[in-house]
C-alpha positions as CSV (number, residue, x, y, z in Angstrom):
1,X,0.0,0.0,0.0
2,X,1.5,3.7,-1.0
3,X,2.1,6.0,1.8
4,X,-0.7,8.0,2.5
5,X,-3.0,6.0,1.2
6,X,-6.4,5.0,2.4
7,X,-7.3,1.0,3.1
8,X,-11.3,0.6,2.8
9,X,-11.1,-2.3,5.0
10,X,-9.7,-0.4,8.0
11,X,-12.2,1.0,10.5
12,X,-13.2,4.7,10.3
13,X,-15.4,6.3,12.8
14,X,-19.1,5.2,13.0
15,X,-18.2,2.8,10.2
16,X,-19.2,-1.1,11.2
17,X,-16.9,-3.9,9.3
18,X,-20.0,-4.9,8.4
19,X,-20.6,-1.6,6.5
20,X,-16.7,-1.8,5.0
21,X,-17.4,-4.8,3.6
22,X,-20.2,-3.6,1.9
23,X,-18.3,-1.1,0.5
24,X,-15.7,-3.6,-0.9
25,X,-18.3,-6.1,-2.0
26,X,-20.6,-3.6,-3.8
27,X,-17.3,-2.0,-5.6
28,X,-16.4,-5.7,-6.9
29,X,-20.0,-6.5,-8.2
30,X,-22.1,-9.2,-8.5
31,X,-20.1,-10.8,-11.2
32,X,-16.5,-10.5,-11.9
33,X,-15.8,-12.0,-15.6
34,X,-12.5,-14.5,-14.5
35,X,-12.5,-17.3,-17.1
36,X,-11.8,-20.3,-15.1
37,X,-13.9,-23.6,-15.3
38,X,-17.5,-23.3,-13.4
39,X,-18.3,-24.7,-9.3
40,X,-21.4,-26.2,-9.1
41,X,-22.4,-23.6,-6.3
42,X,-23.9,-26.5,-3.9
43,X,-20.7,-27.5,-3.5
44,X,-19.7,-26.9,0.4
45,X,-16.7,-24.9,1.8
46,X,-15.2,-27.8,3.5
47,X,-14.3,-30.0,1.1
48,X,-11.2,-30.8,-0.1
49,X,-10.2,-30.7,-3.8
50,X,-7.4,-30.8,-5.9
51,X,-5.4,-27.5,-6.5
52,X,-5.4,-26.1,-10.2
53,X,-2.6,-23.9,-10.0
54,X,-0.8,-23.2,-6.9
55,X,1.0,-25.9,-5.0
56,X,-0.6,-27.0,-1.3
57,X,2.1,-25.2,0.3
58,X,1.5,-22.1,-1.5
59,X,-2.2,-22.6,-1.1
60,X,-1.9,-23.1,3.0
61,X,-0.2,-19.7,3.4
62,X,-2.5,-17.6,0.6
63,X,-5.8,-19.4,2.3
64,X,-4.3,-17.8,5.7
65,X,-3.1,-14.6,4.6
66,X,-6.8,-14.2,2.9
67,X,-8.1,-15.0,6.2
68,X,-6.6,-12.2,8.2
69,X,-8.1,-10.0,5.2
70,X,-10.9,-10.0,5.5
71,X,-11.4,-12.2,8.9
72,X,-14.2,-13.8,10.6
73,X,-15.9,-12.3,13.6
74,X,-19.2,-11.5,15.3
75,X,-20.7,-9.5,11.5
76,X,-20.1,-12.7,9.7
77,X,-17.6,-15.3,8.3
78,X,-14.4,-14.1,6.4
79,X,-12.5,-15.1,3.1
80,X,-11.4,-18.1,4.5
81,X,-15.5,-19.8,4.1
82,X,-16.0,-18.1,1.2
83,X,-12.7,-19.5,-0.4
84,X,-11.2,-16.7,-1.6
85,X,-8.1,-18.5,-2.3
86,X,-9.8,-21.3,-4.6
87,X,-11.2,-18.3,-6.0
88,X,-7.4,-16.5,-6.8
89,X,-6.3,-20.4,-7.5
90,X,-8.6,-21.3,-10.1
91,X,-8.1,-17.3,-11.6
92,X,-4.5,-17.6,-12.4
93,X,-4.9,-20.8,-14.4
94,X,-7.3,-17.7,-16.1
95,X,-7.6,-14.2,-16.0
96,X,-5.0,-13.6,-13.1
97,X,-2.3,-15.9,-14.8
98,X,0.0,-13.0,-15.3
99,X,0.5,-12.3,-11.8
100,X,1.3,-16.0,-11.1
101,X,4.6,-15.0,-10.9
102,X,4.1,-12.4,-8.1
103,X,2.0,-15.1,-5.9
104,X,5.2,-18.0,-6.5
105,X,7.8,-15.1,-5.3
106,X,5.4,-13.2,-2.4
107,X,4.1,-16.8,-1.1
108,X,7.8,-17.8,-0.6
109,X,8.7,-14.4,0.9
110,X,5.6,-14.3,3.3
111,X,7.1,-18.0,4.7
112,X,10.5,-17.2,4.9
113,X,10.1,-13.6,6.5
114,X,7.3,-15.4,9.2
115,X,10.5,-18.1,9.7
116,X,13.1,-15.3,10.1
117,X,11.0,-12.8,12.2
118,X,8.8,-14.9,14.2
119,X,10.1,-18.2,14.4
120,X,7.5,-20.2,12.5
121,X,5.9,-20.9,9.3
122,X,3.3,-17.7,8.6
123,X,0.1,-20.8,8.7
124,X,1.6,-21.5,12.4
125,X,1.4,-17.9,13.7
126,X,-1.1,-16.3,16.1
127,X,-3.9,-13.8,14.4
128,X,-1.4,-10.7,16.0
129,X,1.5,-12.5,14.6
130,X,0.3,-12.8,11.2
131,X,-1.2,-9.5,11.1
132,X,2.5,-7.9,11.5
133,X,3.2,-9.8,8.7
134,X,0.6,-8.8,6.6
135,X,1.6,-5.0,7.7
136,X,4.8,-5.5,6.6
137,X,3.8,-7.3,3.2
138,X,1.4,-3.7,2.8
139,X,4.6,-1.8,3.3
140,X,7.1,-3.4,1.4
141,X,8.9,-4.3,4.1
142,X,8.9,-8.3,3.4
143,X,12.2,-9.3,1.5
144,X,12.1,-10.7,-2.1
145,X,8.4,-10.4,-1.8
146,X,7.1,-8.2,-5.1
147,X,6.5,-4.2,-4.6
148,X,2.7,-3.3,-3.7
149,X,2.3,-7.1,-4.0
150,X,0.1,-6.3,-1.0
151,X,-2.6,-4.5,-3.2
152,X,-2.7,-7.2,-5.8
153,X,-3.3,-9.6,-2.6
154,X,-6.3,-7.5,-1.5
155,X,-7.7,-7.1,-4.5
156,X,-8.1,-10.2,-5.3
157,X,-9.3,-11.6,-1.8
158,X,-12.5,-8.8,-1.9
159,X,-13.1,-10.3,-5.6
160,X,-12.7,-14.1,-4.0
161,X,-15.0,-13.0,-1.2
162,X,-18.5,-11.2,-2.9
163,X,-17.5,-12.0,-6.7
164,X,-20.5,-14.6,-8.6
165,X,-19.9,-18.4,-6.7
166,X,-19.1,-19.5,-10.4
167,X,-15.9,-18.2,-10.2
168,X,-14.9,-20.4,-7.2
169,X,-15.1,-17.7,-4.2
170,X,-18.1,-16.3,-2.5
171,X,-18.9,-20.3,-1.3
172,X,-22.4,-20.7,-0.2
173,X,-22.8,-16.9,-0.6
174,X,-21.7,-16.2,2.3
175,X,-20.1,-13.0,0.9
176,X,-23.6,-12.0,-0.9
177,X,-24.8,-12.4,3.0
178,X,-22.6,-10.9,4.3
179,X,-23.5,-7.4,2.3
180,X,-26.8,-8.0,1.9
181,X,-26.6,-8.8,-1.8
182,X,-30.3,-10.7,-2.5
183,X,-28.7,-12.6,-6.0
184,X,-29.2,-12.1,-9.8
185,X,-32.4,-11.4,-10.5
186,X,-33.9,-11.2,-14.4
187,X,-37.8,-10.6,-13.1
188,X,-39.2,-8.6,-10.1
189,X,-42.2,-10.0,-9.1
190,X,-45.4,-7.2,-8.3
191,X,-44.4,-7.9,-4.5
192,X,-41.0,-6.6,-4.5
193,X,-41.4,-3.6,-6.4
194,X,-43.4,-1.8,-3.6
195,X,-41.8,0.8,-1.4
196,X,-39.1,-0.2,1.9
197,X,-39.7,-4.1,0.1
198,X,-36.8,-5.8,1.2
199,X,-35.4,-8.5,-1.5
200,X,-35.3,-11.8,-0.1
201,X,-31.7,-13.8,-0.9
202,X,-32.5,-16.5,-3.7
203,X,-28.7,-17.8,-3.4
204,X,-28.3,-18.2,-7.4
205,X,-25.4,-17.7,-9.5
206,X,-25.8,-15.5,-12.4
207,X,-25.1,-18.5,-14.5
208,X,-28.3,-20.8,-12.6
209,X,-30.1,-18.4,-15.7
210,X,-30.8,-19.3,-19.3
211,X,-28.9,-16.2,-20.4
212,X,-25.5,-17.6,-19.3
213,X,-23.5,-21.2,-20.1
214,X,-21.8,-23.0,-17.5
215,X,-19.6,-24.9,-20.0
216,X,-16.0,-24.2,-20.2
217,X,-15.8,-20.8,-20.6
């Protein structure tokens, strides 16, 4: 992160996380267009799978460092259950395959600066632990690791979190949730378009309608 410059994740006065996160969520979109083979969006946040891109290694320490992100608490679960990092893993095998290189390099600069400043691998290390390491990823201060690598990082983890399910973040929509984000619709029935009506969540993927294909895109 540049000097100077403003996180919209960090806490302002009066402002909730919950309201933060909104404005992160509603900044990414309902659908962010990151060519990757579809999830069936049923499919639950606990289940293992096989990696498309990054090794498990690397995958262990970008799940964590997403994680501290955006992390869980009393608003609402975090990146981590709404696997942003399947979300950045299935991407740069897609879209995000030219920053491939920045994950390999940061990933193994994130572990070796948690070994050499705190004594332990960075998936090891207590949530105050890990944040001074995300701190000094946001200022540059991590050796080897790319410059502003940070703000690709971010980036990325909001898109993972409140991007379309289809993509392989936002599991379950818990991210939609999370916001308030009701789904895609493509008709408003008479009883939603009165006044101080309040959308009810119907949990579908822009691609559960006939207007998009969830083939191989």
């Amino acid at each position: 992160m540049a000097e100077n410059e403003q996180d919209p994740l960090a806490p302002g006065p009066g402002l909730s996380r919950r309201e933060l996160l909104k404005r992160a969520g509603l900044v990414v979109g309902a659908v962010v267009v990151v060519p990757v083979t579809p999830i069936d969006a049923a499919q639950t946040a606990s289940a293992p799978e096989a990696l498309r891109t990054l090794t498990r290694p690397e995958y262990d320490t970008l799940d964590a460092l997403c994680a501290r992100i955006i992390p869980t608490d009393d608003s609402g679960p975090g990146a981590r259950e709404a696997r942003a990092a399947r979300y950045i893993d299935w991407g740069l095998s897609g879209a995000l395959a030219g920053t491939r290189p920045q994950y390999a390099s940061a990933l193994a600069a994130v572990e070796a600066h948690a070994i050499a400043s705190k004594g332990a691998p960075f998936t090891t290390l207590s949530p105050a632990d890990q944040d001074a390491i995300i701190t000094d990823l946001s200022q540059n201060r991590v050796p080897q690791a790319p410059a502003n690598f940070f703000n690709t990082l971010r980036t990325h983890t909001i898109q993972g979190t409140f991007s379309d399910p289809f993509y392989g973040g936002n599991a379950n929509y818990v991210g939609w949730d999370l916001i308030g984000y009701p789904g895609v619709r493509v008709a408003v029935p008479a009883e939603y378009q009165q006044w101080d009506s309040e959308l009810k969540p119907n949990h579908q993927s822009a691609y559960d309608t006939a207007m998009f294909s969830k083939g191989v895109l």
